[in-house]
PAZAPA-4460 file (N, C-alpha, C; in steps of 0.05 Angstrom, whole numbers, plus 32768, in hexadecimal, padded with zeros to 4 digits):
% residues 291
    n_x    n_y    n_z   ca_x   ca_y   ca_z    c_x    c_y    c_z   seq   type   mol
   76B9   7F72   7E2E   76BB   7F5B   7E3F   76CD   7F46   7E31     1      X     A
   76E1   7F3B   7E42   76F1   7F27   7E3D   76E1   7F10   7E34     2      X     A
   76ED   7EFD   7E22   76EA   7EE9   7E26   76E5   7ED3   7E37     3      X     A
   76F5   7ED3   7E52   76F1   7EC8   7E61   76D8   7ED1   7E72     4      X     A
   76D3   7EE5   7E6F   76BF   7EF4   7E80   76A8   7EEE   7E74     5      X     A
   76A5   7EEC   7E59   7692   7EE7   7E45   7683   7EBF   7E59     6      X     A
   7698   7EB3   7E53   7699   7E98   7E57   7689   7E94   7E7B     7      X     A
   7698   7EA6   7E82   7694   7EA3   7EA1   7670   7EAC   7EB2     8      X     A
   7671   7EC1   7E91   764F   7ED5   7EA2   7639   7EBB   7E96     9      X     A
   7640   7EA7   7E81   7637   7E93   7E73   7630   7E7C   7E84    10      X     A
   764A   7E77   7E97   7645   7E68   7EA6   7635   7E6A   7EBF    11      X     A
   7630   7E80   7ECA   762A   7E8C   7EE2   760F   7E8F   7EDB    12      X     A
   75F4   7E7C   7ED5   75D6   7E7C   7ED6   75C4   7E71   7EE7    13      X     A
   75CC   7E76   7F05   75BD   7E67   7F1A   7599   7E77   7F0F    14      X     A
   758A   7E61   7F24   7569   7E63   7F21   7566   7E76   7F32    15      X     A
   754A   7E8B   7F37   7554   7E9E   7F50   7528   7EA7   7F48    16      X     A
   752F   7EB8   7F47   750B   7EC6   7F56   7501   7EC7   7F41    17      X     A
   7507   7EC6   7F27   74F9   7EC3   7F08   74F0   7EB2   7F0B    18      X     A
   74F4   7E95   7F11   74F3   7E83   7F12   74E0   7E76   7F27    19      X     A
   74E0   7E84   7F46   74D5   7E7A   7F53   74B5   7E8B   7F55    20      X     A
   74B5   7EA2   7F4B   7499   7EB4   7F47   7492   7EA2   7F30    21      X     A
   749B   7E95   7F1E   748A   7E8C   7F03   7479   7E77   7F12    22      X     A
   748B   7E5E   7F1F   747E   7E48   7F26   746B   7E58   7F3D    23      X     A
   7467   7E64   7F4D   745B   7E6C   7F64   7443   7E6F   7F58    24      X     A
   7448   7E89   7F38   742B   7E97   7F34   7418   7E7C   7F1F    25      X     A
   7426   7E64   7F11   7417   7E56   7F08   7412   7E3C   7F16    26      X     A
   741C   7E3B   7F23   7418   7E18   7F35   7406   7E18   7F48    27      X     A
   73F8   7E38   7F56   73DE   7E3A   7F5A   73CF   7E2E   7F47    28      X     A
   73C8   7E3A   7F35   73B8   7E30   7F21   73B0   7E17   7F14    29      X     A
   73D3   7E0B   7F0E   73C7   7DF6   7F0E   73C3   7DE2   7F1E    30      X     A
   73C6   7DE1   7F30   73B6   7DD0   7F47   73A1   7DD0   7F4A    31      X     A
   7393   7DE4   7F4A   7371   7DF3   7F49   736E   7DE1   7F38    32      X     A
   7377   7DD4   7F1B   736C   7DD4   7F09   7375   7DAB   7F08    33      X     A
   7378   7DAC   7F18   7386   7D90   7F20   738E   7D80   7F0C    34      X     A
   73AA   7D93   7F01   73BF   7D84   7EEE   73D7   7D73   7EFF    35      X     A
   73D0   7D58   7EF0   73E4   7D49   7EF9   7401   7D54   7F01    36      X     A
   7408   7D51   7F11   742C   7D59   7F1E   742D   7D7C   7F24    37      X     A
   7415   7D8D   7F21   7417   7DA3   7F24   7422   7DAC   7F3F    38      X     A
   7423   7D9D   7F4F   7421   7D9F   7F70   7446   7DA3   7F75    39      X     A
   7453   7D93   7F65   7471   7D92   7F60   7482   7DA1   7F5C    40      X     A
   746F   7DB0   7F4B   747B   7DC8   7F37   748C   7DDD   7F4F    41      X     A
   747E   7DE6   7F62   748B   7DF8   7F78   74A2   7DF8   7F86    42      X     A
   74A1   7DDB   7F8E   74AF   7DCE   7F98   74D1   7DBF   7F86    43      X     A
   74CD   7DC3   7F79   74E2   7DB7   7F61   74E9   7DCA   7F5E    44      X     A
   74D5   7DE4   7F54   74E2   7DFD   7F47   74F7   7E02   7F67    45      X     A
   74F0   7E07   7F78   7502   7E0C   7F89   7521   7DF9   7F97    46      X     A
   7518   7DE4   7F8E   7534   7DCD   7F8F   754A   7DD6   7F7F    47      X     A
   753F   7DD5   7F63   7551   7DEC   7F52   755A   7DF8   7F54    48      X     A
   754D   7E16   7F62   755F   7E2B   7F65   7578   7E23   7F82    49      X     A
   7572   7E11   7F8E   757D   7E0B   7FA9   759F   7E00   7FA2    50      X     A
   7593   7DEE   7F88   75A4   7DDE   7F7B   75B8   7DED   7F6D    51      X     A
   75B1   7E02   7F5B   75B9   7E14   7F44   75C9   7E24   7F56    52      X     A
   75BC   7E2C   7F75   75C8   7E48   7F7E   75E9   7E40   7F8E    53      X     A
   75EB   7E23   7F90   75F7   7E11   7FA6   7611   7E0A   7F88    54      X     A
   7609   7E00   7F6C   761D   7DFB   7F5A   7630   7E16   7F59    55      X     A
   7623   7E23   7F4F   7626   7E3B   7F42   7640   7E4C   7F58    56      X     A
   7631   7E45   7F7A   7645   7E53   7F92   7661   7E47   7F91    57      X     A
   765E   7E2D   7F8B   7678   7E1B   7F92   7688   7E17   7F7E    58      X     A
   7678   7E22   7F62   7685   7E1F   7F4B   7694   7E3B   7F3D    59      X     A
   7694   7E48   7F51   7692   7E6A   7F3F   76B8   7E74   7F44    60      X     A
   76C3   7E6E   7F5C   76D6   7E74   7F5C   76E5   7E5E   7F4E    61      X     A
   76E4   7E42   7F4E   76F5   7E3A   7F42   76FA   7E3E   7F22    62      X     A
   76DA   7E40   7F16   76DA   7E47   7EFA   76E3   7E62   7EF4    63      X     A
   76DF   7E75   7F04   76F0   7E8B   7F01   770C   7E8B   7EFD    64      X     A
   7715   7E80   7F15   7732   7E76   7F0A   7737   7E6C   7EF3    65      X     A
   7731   7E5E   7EF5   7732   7E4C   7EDA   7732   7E60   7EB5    66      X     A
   771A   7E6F   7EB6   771A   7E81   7EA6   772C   7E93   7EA2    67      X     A
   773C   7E9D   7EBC   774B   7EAF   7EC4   7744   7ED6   7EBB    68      X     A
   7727   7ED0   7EC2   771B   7EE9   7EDA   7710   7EF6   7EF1    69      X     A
   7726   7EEA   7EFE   7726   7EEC   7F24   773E   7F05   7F22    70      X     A
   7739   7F0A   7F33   774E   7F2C   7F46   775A   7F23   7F51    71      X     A
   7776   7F2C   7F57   7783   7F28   7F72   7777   7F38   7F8A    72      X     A
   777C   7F36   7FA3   776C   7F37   7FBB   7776   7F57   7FC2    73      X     A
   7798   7F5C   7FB3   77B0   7F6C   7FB5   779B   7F86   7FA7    74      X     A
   77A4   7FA2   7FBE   779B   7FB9   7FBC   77A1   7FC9   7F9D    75      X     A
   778A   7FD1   7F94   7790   7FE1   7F76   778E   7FF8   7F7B    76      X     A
   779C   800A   7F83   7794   8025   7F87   7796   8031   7F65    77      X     A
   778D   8048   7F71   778D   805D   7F5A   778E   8074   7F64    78      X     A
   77AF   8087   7F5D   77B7   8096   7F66   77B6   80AB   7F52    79      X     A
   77A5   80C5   7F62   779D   80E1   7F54   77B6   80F2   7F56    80      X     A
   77C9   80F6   7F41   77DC   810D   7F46   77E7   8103   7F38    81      X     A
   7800   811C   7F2A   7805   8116   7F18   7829   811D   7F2A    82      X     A
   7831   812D   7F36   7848   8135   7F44   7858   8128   7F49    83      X     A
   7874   8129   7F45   788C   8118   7F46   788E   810D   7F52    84      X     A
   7883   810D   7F70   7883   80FA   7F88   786F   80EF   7F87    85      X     A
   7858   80F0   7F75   7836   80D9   7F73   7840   80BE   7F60    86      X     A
   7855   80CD   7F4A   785C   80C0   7F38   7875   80A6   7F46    87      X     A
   7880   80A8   7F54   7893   80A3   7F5E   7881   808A   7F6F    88      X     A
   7871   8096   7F7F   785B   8085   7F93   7852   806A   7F84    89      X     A
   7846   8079   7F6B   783A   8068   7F58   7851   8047   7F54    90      X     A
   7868   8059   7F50   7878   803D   7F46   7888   8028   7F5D    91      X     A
   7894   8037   7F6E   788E   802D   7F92   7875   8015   7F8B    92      X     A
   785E   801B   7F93   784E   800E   7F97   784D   7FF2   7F7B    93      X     A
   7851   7FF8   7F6A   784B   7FE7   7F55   7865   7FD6   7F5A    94      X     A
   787F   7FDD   7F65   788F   7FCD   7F65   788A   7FBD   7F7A    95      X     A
   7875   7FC4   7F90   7878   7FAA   7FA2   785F   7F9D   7F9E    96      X     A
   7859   7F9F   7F85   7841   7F8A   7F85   7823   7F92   7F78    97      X     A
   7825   7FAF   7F7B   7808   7FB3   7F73   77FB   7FBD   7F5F    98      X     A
   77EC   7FB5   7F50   77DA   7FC3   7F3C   77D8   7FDF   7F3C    99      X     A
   77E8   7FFC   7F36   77E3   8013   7F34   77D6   8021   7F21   100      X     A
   77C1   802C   7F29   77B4   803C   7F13   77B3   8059   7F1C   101      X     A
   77BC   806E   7F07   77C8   8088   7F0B   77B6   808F   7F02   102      X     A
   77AE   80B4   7EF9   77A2   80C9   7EED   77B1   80DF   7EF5   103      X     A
   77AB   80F3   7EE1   77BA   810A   7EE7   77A6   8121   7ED3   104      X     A
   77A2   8136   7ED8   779A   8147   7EC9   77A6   8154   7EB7   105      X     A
   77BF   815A   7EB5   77D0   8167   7EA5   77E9   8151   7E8E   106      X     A
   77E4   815B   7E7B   77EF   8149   7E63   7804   8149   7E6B   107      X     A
   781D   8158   7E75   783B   8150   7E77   783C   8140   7E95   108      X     A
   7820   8138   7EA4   7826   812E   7EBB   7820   8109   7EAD   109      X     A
   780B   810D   7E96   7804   80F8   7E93   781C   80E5   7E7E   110      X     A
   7827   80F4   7E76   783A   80F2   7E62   7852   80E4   7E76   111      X     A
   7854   80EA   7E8B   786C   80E4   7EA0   7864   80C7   7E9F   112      X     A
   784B   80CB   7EA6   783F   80B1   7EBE   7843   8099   7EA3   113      X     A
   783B   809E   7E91   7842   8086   7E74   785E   8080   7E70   114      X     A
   7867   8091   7E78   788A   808E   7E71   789C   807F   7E88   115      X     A
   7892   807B   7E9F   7894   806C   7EAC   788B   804C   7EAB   116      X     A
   7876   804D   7E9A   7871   8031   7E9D   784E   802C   7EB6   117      X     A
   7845   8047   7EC1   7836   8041   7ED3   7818   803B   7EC2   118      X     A
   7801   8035   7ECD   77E9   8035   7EB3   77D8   804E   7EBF   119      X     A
   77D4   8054   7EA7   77C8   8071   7EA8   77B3   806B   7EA1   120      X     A
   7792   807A   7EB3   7775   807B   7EAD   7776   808A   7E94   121      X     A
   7760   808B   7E92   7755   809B   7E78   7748   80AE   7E86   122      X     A
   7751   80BF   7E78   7743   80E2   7E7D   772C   80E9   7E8C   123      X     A
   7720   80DF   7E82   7703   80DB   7E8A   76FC   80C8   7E9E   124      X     A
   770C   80B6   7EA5   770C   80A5   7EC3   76FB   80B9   7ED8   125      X     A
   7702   80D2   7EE0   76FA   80DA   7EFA   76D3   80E7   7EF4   126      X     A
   76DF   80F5   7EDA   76C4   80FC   7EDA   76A6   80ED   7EDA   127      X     A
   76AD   80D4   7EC6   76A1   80BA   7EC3   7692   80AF   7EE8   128      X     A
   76A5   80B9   7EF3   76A4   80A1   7F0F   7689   80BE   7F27   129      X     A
   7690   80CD   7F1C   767D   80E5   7F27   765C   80D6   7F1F   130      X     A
   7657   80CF   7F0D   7641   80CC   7F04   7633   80AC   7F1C   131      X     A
   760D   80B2   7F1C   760A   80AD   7F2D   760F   808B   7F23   132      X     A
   7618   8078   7F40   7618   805E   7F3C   762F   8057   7F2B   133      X     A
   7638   8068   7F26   7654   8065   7F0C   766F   8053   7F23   134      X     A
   767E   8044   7F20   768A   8039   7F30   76AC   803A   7F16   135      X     A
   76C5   803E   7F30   76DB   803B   7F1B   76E9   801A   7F1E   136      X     A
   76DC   8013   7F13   76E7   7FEF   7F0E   76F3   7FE4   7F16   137      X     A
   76FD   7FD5   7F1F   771A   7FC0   7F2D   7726   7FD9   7F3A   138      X     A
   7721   7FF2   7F4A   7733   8008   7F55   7728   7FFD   7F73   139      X     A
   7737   7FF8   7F88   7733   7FF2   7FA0   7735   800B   7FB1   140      X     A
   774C   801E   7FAB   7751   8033   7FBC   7755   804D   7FAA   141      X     A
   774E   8062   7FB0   775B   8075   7FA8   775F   8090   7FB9   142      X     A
   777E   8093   7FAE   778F   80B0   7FC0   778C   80C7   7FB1   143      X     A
   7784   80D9   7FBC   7785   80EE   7FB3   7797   80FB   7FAE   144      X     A
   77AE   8101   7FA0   77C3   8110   7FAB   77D1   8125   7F94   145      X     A
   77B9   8133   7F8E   77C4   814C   7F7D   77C8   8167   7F88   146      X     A
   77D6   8178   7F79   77DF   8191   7F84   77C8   81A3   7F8F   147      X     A
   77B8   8197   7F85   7796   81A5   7F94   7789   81A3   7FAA   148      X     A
   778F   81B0   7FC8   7780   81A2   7FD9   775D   819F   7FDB   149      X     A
   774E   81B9   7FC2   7740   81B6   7FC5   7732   81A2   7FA8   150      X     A
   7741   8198   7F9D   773D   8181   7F8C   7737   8174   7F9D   151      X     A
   7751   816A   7FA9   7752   8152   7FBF   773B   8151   7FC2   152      X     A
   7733   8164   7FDB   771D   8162   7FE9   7700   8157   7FE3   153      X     A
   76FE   816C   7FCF   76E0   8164   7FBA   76DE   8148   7FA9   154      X     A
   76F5   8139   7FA8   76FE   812C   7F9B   76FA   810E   7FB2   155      X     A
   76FB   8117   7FC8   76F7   80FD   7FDE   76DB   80FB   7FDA   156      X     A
   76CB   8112   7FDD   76AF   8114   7FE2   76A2   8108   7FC9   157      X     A
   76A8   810B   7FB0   769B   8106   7F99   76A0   80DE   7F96   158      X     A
   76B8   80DE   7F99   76C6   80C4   7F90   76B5   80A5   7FA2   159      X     A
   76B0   80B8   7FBC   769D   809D   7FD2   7695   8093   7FC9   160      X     A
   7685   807A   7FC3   767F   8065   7FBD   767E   8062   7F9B   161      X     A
   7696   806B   7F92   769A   805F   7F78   76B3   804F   7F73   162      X     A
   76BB   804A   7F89   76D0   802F   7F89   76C0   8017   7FA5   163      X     A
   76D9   800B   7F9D   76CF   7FF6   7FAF   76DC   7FF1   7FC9   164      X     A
   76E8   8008   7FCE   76F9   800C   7FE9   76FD   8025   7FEE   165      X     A
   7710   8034   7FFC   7713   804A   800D   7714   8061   7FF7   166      X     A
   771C   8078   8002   771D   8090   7FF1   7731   8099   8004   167      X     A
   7748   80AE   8000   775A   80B4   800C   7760   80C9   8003   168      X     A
   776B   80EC   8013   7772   80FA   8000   778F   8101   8018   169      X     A
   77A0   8114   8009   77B1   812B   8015   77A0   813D   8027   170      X     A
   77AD   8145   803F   77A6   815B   8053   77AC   8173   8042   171      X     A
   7798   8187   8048   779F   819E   8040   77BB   81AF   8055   172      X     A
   77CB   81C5   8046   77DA   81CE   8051   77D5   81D6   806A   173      X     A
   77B7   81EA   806E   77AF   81FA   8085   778F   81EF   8081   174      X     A
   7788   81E1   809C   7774   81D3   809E   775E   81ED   8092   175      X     A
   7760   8208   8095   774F   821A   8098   774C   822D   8081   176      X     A
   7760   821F   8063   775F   8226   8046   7755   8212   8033   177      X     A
   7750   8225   801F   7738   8220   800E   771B   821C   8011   178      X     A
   770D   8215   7FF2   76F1   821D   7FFA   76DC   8206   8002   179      X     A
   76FC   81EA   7FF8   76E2   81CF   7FFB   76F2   81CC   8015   180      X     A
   770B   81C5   8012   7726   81B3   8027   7714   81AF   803F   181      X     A
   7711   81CF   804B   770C   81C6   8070   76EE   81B8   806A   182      X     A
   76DA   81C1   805F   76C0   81B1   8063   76B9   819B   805D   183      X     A
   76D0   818D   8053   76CE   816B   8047   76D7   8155   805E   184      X     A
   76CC   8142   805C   76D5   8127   806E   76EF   811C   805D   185      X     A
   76EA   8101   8062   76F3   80ED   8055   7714   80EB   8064   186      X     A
   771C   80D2   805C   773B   80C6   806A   774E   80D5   8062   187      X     A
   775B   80EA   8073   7772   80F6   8061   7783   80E6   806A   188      X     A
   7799   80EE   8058   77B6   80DC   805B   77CC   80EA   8069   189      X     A
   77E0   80DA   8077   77F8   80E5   8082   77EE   80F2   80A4   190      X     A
   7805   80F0   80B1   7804   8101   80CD   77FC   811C   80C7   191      X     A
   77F2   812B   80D7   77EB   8141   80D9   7800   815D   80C4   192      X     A
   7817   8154   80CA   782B   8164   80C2   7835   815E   80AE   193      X     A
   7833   8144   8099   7833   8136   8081   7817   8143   806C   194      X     A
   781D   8162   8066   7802   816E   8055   780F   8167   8037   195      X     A
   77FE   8175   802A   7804   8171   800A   781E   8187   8003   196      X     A
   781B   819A   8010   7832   81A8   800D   7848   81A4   801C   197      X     A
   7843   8191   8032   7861   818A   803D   786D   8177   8030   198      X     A
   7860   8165   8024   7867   814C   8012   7871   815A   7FFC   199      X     A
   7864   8167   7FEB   7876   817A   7FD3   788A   8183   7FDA   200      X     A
   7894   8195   7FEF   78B2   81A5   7FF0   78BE   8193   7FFE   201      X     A
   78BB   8178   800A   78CD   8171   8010   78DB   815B   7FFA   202      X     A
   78CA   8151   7FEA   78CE   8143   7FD9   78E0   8160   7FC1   203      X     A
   78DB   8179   7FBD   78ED   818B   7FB0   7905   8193   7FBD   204      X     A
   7904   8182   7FD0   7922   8189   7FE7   7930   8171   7FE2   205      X     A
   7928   815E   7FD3   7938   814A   7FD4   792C   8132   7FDA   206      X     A
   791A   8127   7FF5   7910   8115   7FFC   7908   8104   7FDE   207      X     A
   7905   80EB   7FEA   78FC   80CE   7FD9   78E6   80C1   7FE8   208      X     A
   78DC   80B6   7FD5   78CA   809A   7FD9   78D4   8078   7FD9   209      X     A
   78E1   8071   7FFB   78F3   805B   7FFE   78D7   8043   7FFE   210      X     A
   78E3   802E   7FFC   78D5   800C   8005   78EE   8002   8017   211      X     A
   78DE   7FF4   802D   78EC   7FDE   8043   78D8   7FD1   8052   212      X     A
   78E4   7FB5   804B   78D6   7FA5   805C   78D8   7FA8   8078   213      X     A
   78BF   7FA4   8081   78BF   7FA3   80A4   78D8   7F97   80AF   214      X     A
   78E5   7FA0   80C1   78F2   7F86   80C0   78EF   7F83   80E5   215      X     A
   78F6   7F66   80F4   78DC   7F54   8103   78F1   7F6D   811D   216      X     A
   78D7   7F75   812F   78E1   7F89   8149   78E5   7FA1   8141   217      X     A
   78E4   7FAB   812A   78FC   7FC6   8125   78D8   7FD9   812A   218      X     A
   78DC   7FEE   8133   78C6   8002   8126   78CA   8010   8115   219      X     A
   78B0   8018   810B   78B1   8027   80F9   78AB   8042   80FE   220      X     A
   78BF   8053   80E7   78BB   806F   80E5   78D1   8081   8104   221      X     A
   78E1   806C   8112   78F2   8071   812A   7910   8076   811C   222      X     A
   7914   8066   80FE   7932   8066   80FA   793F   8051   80FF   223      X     A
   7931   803F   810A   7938   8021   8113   7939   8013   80F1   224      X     A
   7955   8005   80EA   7953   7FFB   80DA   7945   7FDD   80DA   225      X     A
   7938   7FE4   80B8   7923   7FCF   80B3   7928   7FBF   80A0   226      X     A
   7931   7FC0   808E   7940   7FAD   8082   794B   7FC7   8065   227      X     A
   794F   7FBB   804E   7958   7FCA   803C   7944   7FD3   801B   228      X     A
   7951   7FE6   8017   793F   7FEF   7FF9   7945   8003   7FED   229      X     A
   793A   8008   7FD2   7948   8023   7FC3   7932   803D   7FC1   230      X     A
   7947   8050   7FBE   792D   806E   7FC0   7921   8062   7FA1   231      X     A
   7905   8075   7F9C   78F8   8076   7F85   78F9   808A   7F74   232      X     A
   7900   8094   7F5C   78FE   80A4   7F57   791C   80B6   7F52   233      X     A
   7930   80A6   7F60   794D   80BE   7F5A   7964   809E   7F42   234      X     A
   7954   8094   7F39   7961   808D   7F27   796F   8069   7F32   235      X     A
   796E   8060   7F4E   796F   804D   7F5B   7950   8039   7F5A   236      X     A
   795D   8017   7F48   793C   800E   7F4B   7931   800E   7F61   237      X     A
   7919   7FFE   7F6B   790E   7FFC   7F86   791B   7FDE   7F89   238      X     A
   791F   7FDA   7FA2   7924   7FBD   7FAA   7948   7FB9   7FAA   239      X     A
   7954   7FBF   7F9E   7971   7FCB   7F91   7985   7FBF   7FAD   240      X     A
   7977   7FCD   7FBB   798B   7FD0   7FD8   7995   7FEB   7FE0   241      X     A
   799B   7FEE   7FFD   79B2   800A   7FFA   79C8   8002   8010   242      X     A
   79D6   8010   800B   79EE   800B   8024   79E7   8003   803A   243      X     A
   79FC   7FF7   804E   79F0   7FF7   806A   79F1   8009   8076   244      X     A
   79E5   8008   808E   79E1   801A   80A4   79CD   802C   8094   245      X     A
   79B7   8027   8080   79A8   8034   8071   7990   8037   807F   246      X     A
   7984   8033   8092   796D   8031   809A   795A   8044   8097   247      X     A
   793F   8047   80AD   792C   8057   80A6   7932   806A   80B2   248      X     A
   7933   808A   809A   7940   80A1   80AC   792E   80A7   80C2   249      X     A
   7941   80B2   80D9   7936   80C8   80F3   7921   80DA   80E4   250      X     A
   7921   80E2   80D2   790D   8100   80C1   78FF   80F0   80AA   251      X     A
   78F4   80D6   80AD   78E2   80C3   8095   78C8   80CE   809A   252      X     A
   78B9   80C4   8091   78A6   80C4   8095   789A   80A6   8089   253      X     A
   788B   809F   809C   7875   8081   808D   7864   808C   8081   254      X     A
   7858   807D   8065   7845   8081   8054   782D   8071   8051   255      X     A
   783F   805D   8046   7827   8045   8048   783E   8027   8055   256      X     A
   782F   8014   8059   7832   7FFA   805D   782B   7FE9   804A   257      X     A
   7832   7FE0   803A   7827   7FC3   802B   7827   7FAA   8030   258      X     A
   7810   7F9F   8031   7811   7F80   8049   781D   7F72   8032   259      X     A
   782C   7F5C   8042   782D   7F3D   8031   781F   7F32   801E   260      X     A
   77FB   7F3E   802E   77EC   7F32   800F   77E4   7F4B   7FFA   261      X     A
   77ED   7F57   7FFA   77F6   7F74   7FE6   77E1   7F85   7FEC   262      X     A
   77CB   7F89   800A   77BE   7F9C   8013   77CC   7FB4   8018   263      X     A
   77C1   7FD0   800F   77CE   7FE7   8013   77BE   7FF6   8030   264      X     A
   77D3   7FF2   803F   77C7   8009   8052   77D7   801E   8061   265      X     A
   77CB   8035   805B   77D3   804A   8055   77DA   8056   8072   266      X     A
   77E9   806D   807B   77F0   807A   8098   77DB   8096   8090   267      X     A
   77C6   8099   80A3   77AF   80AE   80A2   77B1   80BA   80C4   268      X     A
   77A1   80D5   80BD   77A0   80DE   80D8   7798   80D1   80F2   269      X     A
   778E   80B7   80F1   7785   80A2   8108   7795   8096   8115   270      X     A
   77B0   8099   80F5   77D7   808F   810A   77D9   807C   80EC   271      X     A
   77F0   8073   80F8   77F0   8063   80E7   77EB   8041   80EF   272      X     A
   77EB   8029   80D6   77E9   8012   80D4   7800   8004   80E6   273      X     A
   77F0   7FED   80F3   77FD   7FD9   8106   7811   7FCF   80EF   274      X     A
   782E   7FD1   80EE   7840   7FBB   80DF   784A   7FA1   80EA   275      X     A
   783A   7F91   80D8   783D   7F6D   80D3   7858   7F5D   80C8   276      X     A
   7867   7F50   80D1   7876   7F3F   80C2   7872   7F3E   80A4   277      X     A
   787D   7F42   8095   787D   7F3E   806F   7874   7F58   806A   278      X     A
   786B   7F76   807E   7867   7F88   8076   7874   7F98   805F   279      X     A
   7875   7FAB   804A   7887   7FB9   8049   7882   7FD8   8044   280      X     A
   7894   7FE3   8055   7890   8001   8052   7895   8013   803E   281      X     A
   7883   802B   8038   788C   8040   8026   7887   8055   8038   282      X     A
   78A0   805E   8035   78A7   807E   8042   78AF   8088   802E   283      X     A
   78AD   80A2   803A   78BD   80C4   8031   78D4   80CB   8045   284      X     A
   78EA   80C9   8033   7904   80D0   803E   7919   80D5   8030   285      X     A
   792C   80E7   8040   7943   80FB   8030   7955   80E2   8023   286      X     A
   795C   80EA   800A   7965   80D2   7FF6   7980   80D6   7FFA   287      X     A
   7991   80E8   8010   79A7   80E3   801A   79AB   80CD   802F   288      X     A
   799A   80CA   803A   79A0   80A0   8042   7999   8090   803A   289      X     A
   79A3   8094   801A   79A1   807A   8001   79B6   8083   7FF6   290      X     A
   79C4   8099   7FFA   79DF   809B   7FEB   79F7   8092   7FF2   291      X     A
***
């Protein structure tokens, strides 16, 4: 525990049911026993907590601030995969704003993900979060998106309520393979025809991981240009720019949306997210209309 956190759990001692069972179980008594002011005791003890519970409400965010251990409101995912295009996602996303937290199973995937600059869990992050009531910390979302559909899968089911927001995985290739894939719920990601293995070969064909802001009328995922940005991943930073007439290819695909206030919401089999003014998009698209 931080210091500030130290300071802050110090400050945070409202009065609550310790408090109001003590006076309850002895201020019977002494009344019976007709001690002066005993009659008060109940009644005070509960002003207190009214008082305590009322400081404590109005006082908690600003002293948090103040301490400086408050969260931003801005989505933290934590992205499962270790694959050139997860890695790529990872830094996409961190460039427009967000807290990324990666894992990967394999040492040369994890070794990537450090060498980039992205923050890498600890090993034991997933297994840890299996355990009952076990929760993974400041993680708001997490994508599933390893070469495993039946990781994935088992991996939505286990992960439920150990964050503090959604669970998300990759579609399996063929709804009707493997042994967990078809019998699991949970939010898969991408259009129907956006599986884990279409995202792999097309991203080994070439495709990138672009950013563009909404831009106001244009739609999205039509080819209608939206404003400008750089692929991720072929050696171009994000944000950079690209030529004109660069827009969102005919053959993109939408991924996610990132709102203005750095909420991630993702395109799932339900369709995708309404795009807002200050939106900005991450697609998958051939890195020949960035050249």
């Amino acid at each position: 525990m931080r210091t500030g956190e130290r300071w802050f759990t110090g400050w945070m001692a409202p009065r609550g049911i310790v408090a109001a069972s003590t006076a309850t179980t002895f201020s019977a008594g002494l009344v019976s026993r007709h001690i002066q002011g005993a009659s008060k005791i109940l009644p005070v003890t509960f002003l207190v907590i009214v008082v305590t519970v009322a400081v404590y409400g109005l006082t908690a965010v600003p002293v948090a601030r103040r301490l400086g251990v408050t969260r931003p409101a801005r989505t933290r995912p934590l992205l499962v995969g270790g694959e050139d295009w997860v890695v790529d996602l990872g830094r996409a996303l961190r460039s427009l704003g967000l807290e990324v937290l990666m894992w990967a199973g394999f040492d040369e995937q994890r070794e990537r993900i450090k060498q980039v600059g992205l923050e890498l869990a600890p090993g034991e992050l997933l297994a840890a979060a299996t355990g009952r009531g076990a929760q993974l910390e400041g993680v708001t979302a997490v994508l599933l998106l390893t070469a495993e559909d039946d990781f994935n899968a088992l991996g939505s089911t286990v992960l439920e309520g150990a964050v503090e927001g959604p669970v998300y995985r990759l579609g399996a290739r063929q709804p009707s393979h493997g042994v967990v894939a078809p019998y699991t719920g949970g939010e898969i990601l991408f259009d129907s025809k956006l599986t884990r293995y279409e995202v792999s070969q097309r991203y080994a064909d070439g495709a990138r991981i672009w950013t563009r802001p909404v831009g106001t009328g244009a739609p999205v995922g039509t080819g209608a240009p939206v404003g400008t940005g750089a692929p991720v991943g072929t050696g171009a930073p994000v944000g950079t720019g690209v030529p004109a007439g660069g827009g969102v290819p005919a053959d993109g695909n939408l991924l996610f949306l990132v709102r203005a206030d750095g909420m991630l919401a993702p395109v799932t089999r339900d369709g995708p997210p309404e795009p807002r003014a200050g939106d900005t998009m991450v697609l998958l698209g051939p890195a020949a209309h960035g050249a």
